[in-house]
C-alpha positions in Angstrom: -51.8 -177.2 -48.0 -49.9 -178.1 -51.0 -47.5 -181.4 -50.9 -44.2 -180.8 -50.7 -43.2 -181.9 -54.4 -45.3 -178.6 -55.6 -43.2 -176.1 -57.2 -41.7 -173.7 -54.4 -40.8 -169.9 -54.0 -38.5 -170.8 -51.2 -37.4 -172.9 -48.1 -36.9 -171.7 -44.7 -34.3 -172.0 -42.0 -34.2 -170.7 -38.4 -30.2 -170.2 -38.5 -28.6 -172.3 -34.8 -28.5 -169.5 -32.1 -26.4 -169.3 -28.8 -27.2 -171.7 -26.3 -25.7 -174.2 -24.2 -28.1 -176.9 -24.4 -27.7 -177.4 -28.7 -25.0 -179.9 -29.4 -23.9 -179.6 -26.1 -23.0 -175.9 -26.4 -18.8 -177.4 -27.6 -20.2 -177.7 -31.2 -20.4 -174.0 -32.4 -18.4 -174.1 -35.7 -19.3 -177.5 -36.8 -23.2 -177.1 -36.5 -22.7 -173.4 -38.3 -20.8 -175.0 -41.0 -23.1 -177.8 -41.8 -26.0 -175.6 -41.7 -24.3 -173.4 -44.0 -23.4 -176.7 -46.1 -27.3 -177.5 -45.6 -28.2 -173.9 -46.7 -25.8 -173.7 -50.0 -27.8 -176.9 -51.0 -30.8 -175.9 -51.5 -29.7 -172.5 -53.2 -28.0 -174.5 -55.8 -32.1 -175.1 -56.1 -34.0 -172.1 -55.3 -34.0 -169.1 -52.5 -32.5 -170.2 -49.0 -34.8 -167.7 -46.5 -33.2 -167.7 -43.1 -34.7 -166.5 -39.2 -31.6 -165.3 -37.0 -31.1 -162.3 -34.8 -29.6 -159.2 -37.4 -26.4 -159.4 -35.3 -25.9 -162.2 -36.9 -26.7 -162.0 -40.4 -22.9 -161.0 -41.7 -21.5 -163.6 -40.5 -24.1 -166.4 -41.8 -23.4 -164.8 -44.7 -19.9 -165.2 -44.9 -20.5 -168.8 -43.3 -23.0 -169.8 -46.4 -20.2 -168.2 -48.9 -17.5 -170.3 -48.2 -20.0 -172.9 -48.3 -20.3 -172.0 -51.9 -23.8 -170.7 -51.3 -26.0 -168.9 -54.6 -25.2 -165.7 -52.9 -28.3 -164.2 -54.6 -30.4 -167.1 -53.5 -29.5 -166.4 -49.4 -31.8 -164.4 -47.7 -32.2 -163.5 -44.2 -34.7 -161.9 -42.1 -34.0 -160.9 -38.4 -36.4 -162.8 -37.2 -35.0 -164.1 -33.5 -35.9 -167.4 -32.5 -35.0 -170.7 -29.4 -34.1 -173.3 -31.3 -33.5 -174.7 -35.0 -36.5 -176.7 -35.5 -38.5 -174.9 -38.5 -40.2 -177.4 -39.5 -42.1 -177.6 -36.2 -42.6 -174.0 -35.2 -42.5 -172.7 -38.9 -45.7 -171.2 -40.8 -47.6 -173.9 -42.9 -48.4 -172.6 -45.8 -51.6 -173.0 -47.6 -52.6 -171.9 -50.9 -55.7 -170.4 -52.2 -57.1 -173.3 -54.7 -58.9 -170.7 -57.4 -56.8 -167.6 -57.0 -53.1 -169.2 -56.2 -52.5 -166.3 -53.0 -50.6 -167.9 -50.2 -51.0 -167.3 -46.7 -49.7 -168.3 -43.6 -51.8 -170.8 -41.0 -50.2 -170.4 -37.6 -50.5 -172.9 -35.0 -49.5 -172.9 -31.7 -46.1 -174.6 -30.6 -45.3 -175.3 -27.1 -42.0 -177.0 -27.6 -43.5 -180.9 -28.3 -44.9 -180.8 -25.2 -42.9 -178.2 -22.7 -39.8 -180.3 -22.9 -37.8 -177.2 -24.3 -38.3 -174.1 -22.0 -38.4 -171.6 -23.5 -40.1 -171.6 -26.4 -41.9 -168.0 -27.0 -39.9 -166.4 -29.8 -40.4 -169.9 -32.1 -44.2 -169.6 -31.4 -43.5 -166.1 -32.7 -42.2 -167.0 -36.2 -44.9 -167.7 -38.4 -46.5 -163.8 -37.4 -43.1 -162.8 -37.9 -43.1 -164.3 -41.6 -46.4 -163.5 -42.8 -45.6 -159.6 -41.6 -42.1 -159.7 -43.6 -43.9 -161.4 -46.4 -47.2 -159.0 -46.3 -49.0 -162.9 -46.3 -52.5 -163.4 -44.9 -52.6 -165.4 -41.6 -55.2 -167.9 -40.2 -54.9 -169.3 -36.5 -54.9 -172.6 -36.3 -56.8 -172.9 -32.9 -54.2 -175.7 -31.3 -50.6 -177.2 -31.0 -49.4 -178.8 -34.0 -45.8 -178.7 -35.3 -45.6 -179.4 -39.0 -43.0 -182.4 -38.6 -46.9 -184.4 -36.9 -47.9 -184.1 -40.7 -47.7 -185.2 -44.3 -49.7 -184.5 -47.0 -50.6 -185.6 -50.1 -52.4 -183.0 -51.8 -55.3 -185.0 -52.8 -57.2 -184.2 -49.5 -55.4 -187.1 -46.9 -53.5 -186.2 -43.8 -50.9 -188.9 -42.2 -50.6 -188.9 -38.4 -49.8 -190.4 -35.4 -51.7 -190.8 -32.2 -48.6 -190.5 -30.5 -48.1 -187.2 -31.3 -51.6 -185.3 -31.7 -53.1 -187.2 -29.5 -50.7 -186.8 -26.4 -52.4 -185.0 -23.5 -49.1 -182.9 -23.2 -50.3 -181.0 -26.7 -54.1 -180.5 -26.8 -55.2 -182.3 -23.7 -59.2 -180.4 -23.9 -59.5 -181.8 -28.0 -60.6 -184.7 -28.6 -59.7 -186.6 -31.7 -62.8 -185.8 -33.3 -61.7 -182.5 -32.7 -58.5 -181.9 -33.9 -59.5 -183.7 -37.0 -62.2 -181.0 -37.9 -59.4 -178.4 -37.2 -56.8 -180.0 -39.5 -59.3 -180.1 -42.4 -60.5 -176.3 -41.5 -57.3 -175.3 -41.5 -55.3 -177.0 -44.1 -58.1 -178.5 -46.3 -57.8 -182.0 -46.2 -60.8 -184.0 -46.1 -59.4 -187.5 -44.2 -57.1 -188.2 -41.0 -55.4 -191.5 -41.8 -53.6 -192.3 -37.8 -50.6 -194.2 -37.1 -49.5 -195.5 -33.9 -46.2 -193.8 -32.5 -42.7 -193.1 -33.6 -39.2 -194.2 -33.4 -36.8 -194.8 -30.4 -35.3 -191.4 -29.1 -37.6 -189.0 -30.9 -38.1 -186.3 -28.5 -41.3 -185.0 -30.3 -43.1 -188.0 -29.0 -43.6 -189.5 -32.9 -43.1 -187.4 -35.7 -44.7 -189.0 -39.0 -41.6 -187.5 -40.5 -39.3 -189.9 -39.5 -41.6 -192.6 -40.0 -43.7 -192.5 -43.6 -43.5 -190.0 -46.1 -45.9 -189.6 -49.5 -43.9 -189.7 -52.7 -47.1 -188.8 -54.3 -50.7 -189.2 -54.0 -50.5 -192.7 -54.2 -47.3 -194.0 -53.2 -46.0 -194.1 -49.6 -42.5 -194.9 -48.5 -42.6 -196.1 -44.9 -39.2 -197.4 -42.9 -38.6 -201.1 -41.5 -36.3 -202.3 -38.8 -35.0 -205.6 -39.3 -33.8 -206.7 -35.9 -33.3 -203.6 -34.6 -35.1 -202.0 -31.0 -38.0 -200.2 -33.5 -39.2 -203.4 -35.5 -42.3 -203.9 -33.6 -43.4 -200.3 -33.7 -42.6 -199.8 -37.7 -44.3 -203.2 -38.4 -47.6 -201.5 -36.6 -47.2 -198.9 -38.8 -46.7 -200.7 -41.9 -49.9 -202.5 -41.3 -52.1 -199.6 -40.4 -50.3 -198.0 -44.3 -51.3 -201.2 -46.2 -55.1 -200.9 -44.6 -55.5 -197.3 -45.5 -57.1 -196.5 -49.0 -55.3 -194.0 -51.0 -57.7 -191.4 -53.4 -59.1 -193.8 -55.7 -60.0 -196.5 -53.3 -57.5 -198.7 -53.8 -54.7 -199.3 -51.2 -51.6 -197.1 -51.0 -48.6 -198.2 -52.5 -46.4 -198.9 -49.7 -42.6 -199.2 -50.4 -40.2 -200.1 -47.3 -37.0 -198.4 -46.8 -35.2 -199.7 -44.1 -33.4 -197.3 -41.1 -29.6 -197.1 -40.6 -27.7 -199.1 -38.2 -28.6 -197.5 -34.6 -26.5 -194.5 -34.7 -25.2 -194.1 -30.9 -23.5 -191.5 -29.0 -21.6 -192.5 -25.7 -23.0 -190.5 -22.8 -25.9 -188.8 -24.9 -28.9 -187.6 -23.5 -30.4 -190.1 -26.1 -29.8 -193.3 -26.3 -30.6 -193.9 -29.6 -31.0 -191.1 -32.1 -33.6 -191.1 -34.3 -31.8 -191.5 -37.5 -34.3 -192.2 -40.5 -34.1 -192.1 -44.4 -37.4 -190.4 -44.7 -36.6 -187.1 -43.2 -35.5 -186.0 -46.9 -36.3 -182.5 -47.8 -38.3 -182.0 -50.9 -36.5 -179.1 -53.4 -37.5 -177.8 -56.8 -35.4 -179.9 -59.2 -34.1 -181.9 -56.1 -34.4 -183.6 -52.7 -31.8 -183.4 -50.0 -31.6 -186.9 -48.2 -29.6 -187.4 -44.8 -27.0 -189.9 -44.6 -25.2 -191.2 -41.4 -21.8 -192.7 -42.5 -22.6 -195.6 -43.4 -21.9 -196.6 -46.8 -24.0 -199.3 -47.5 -27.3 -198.2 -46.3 -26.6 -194.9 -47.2 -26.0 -195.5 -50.7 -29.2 -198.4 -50.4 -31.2 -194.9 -49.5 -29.6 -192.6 -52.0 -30.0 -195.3 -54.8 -34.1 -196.4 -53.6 -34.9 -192.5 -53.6 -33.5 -191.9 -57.4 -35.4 -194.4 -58.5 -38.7 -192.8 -56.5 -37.9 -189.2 -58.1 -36.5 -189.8 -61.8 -37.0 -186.6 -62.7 -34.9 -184.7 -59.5 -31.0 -184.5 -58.6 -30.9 -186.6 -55.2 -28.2 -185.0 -52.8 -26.9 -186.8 -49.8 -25.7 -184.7 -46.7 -23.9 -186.0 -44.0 -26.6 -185.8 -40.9 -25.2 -188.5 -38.0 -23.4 -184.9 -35.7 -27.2 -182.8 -36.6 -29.7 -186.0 -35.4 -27.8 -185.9 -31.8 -30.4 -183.1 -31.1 -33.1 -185.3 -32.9 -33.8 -184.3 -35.8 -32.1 -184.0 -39.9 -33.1 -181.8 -43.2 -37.0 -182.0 -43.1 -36.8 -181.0 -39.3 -35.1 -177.8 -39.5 -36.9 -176.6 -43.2 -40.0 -175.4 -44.0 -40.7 -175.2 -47.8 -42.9 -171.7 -48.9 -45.2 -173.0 -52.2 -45.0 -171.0 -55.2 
């Protein structure tokens, strides 16, 4: 599996469909328009490639134009599909280390745990995508969503017990287990576990709101000060400093601290799980959510162009998309090159 700052033919979207229980079903227009908004931004990059039902693929269309989408660059595939999460129930793409072919690994997805019924058409979009790309597909042999996950393309994989390690995903592997399937079937050599996640994450502990590789070396892994997650993250950041990077030596760890707890009055969550980390990774770029807070946002926006020199950092407005638990690397699944 290549890391994310590899060069990239693509990202992928699975477009919001009809149902009442996304943004409490009132939020039609605003959540098309800032995935359109979302969509335009990375075509400013490179292609946009979108699942949603062919019904609906005029007016995404017209919804990413007058978002000033690369018209070019938008491409959709009628591909139907439960909910937006790509990230999760996307493919994960590997690539062929001598000859450069990339193919599909598809794993199973059960919703993080049967919390979202019904889940059968996202399990169905990674076969979907290898057939509409003509790409070679491996089964991965168990639940993983690719939000559990980050790589750093020098053969270590970041985890959380929380997550892989939940009876509600693989409850007959052990850990032993799922290790040897994540190095069969993305090629990494070491598992390197963390603990759990972040108040209100439905998926139980996604690494991707938690610690993210900037490259082989460097990890940027988020702090509470004060706040409800500040035992949890400073678990985390201990486990990070203990771990040994590829040549020996301990990982770089930089801290980037969350936003404020971003609240919404009579919520199914409390808390959302609002996080600087859950940046998407573009060609040239990297999108990074922000949750209307000035100051920390523009702390976040300001740490991240120092991190990536070389890349146009973005900001996109994310506090109404985290109410259903998730920002940019949630819903997007990059396609390598």
């Amino acid at each position: 599996m290549p890391p994310e700052w590899s060069t990239q033919e693509a990202v992928w979207l699975s477009w919001p469909v009809e149902d009442p229980r996304h943004w409490g079903g009132a939020k039609r227009e605003m959540i098309w328009a800032k995935f359109a908004e979302i969509a335009a931004a990375i075509s400013r990059f490179e292609p946009v490639r979108i699942n949603a039902p062919g019904a609906d693929h005029a007016p995404i269309a017209a919804a990413c134009n007058r978002a000033k989408a690369v018209p070019e660059r938008v491409q959709l595939f009628d591909h139907p599909h439960n909910d937006v999460w790509c990230r999760d129930h996307g493919p994960i793409f590997v690539k062929h280390a001598d000859t450069g072919e990339v193919a599909v690994t598809d794993w199973e997805f059960n919703a993080w745990g049967g919390k979202f019924p019904p889940w059968d058409q996202d399990n169905a979009i990674p076969g979907r995508i290898a057939t509409s790309l003509g790409k070679r597909r491996f089964k991965g042999g168990m639940i993983l969503e690719g939000g559990a996950i980050e790589i750093n393309g020098a053969g270590q994989l970041l985890t959380t017990e929380a997550v892989l390690l939940n009876p509600n995903r693989n409850p007959s592997l052990s850990r032993e287990q799922i290790e040897q399937r994540l190095r069969d079937g993305l090629g990494v050599s070491e598992i390197l576990w963390l603990k759990q996640g972040i108040e209100g994450d439905d998926t139980d502990g996604h690494i991707d709101d938690l610690a993210r590789f900037i490259d082989p070396q460097t990890i940027l892994a988020c702090i509470d000060h004060g706040g409800t997650n500040q035992q949890v993250l400073g678990e985390n950041l201990s486990r990070l400093r203990a771990f040994t990077g590829p040549n020996g030596r301990a990982f770089d760890v930089l801290k980037i601290p969350l936003p404020e707890a971003c609240e919404v009055a009579g919520w199914r969550l409390p808390v959302l799980p609002a996080s600087y980390v859950n940046f998407l990774i573009v060609n040239g770029g990297v999108l990074v959510p922000t949750f209307r807070q000035p100051r920390n946002d523009d702390r976040a926006l300001g740490m991240l162009r120092e991190l990536f020199p070389d890349r146009e950092i973005t900001g996109i407005d994310c506090l109404d998309l985290v109410e259903e638990g998730g920002t940019l690397h949630c819903i997007s699944q990059q396609q390598p090159a």
